[in-house]
N, C-alpha and C positions, 0 to 999 in steps of 0.2 A: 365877518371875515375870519374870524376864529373859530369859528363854527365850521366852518369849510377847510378852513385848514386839516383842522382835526377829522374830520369827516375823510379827508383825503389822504392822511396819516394813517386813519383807520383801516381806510382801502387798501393799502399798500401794506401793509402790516398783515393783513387777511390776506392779500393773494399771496404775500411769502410765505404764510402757515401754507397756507393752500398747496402753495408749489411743494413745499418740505414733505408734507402728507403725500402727497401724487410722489413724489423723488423717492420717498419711504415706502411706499405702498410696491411702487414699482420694482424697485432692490429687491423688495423682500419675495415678488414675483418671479426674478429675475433669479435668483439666489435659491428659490423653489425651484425654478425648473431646471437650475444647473445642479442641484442634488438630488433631484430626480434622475436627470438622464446620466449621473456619475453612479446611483445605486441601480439604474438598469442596465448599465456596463458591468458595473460588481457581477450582479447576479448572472450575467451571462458568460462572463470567463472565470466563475464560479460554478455553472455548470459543466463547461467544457474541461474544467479542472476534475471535478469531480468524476466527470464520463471517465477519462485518462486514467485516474485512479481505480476505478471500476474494471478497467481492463490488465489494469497492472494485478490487482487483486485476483480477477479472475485466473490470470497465467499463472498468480503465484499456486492459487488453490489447483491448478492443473500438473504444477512442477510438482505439488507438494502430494498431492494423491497417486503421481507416479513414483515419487521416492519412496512412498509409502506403500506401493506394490513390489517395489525390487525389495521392500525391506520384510515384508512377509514371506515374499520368494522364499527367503535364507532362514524360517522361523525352523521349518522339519530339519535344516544346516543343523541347526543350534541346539537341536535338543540330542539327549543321548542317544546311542543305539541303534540311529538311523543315517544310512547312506544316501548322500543326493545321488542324482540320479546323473546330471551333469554336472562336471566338475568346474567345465570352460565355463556354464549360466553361474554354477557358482563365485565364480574369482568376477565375472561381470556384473553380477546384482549386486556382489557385494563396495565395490566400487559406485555402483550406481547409486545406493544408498548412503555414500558419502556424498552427496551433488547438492548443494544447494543456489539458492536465487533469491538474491538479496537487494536486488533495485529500490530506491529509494521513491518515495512517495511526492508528487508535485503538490508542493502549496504554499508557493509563491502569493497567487492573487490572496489567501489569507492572512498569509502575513503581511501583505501591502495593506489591507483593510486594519487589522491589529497597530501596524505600525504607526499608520495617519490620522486612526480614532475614527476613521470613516466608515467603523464596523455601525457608528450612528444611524447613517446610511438604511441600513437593513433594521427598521426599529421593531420588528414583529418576534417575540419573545420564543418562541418558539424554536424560529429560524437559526437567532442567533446560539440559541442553548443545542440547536443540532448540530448548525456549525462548528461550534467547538470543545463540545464530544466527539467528533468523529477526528478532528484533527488533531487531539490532542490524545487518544486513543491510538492514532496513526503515527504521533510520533513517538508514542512509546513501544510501538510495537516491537517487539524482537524479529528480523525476516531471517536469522538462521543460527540460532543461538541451539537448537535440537542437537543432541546428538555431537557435541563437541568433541570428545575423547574418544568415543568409536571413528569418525572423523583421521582423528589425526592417526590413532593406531593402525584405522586398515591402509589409509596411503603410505603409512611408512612400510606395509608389509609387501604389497603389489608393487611390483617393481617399474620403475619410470616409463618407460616403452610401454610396455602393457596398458599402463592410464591414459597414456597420449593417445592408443589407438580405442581406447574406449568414447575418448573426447569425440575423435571424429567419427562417432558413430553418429545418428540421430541425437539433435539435440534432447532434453526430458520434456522439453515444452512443443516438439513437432511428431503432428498424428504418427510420424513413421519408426516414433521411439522404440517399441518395442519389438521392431526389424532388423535392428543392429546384427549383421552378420559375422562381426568379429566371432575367431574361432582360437581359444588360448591354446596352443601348444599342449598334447595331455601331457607330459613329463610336468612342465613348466607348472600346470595348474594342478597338478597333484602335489605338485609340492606345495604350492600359496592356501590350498584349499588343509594341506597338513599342519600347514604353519599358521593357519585361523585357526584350525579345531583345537589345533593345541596352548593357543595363548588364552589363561584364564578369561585375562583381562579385558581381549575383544569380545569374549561372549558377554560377560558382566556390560561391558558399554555397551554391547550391542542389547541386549533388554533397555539399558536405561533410555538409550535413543527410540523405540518402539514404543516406550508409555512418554518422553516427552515431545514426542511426535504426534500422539493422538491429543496430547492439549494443546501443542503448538496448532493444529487442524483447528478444533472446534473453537479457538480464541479468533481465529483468519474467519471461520465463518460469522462467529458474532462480529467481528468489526464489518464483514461484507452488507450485514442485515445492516448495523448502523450507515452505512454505506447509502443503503436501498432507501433508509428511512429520512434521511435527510435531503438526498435526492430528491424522491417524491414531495418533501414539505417546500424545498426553493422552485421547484417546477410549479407548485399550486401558488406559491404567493407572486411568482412572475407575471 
């Protein structure tokens, strides 16, 4: 009778391990595939984040390659000796080389992964060492820090009407930018165009914004390559 008792103690005893194991096994199935399909969410509005950024980038590198054309425009301006030829391109390029575009970069779904530790999630070393080079690159980037005191000297010299009707011309980022038919008054622009050649201080800022314009560029194209190369790595571990 003891014998069977225990025998039936024993039974009961084994199918609760039994059940515990199968309940544990289960979870831990359960609890896989929900951090599976919460890291194949990540990774998808982690692309779509990234795409968005890709094209912010791109426009900026499109803003910035045309700032960088109006600001060569004014380089024969700037040196001695030499007459432009227009004076209305001149008072307009040189405004146009005060423009910048400064939108701010989306990375929300990384910060939500940062914030929840659910960067776990993504455990491929690689991934997450792309991931946050690019975003931590991106947050420090400067988007119009170029050119600050040329900036402020040629808007204070252009007078307010004159910049409003340059605003409505072509935006810097639409194909028809360099169609603007604004035409400066010549009295008007000969005088704006006297009163640049003659202020030291805008030709001096005007050099320093042309060299830190060529490194504000080629820093936007290394982050756009980091850009490319992290792209590429969440697309191959998707």
């Amino acid at each position: 009778m003891k014998t069977q008792n225990f025998l039936k103690r024993g039974g009961e005893l084994l199918m609760i391990i039994i059940g515990v194991f199968i309940a544990l096994v289960a979870n831990a199935w359960w609890e896989d595939r929900s951090d599976q399909r919460l890291a194949d969410d990540y990774r998808g509005r982690l692309v779509g984040e990234l795409t968005r950024n890709k094209g912010l980038i791109d426009t900026l590198e499109l803003h910035t390659s045309r700032i960088l054309t109006a600001s060569d425009s004014l380089l024969p301006f700037f040196e001695p000796d030499i007459i432009p030829g227009s004076q209305s391109r001149v008072v307009v390029n040189a405004y146009n080389a005060t423009r910048r575009w400064g939108e701010t970069f989306d990375r929300a779904t990384f910060d939500d992964l940062m914030s929840t530790g659910n960067i776990r999630l993504l455990p491929d070393n690689d991934l997450r060492t792309a991931l946050t080079d690019f975003y931590g690159a991106a947050k420090l980037f400067p988007r119009d820090w170029y050119g600050v005191e040329y900036r402020d000297l040629v808007r204070h010299i252009i007078p307010a009407d004159i910049q409003l009707g340059i605003r409505e011309c072509p935006e810097v980022t639409s194909p028809a930018w360099n169609d603007c038919p604004l035409t400066v008054e010549p009295s008007r622009a000969r005088a704006i165009v006297q009163q640049l050649a003659a202020d030291r201080a805008v030709v001096g800022a005007f050099r320093v914004q042309i060299h830190e314009l060529a490194i504000f560029r080629r820093d936007l194209m290394r982050l756009n390559a980091r850009l490319d190369s992290t792209l590429t790595i969440l697309r191959r571990k998707s």
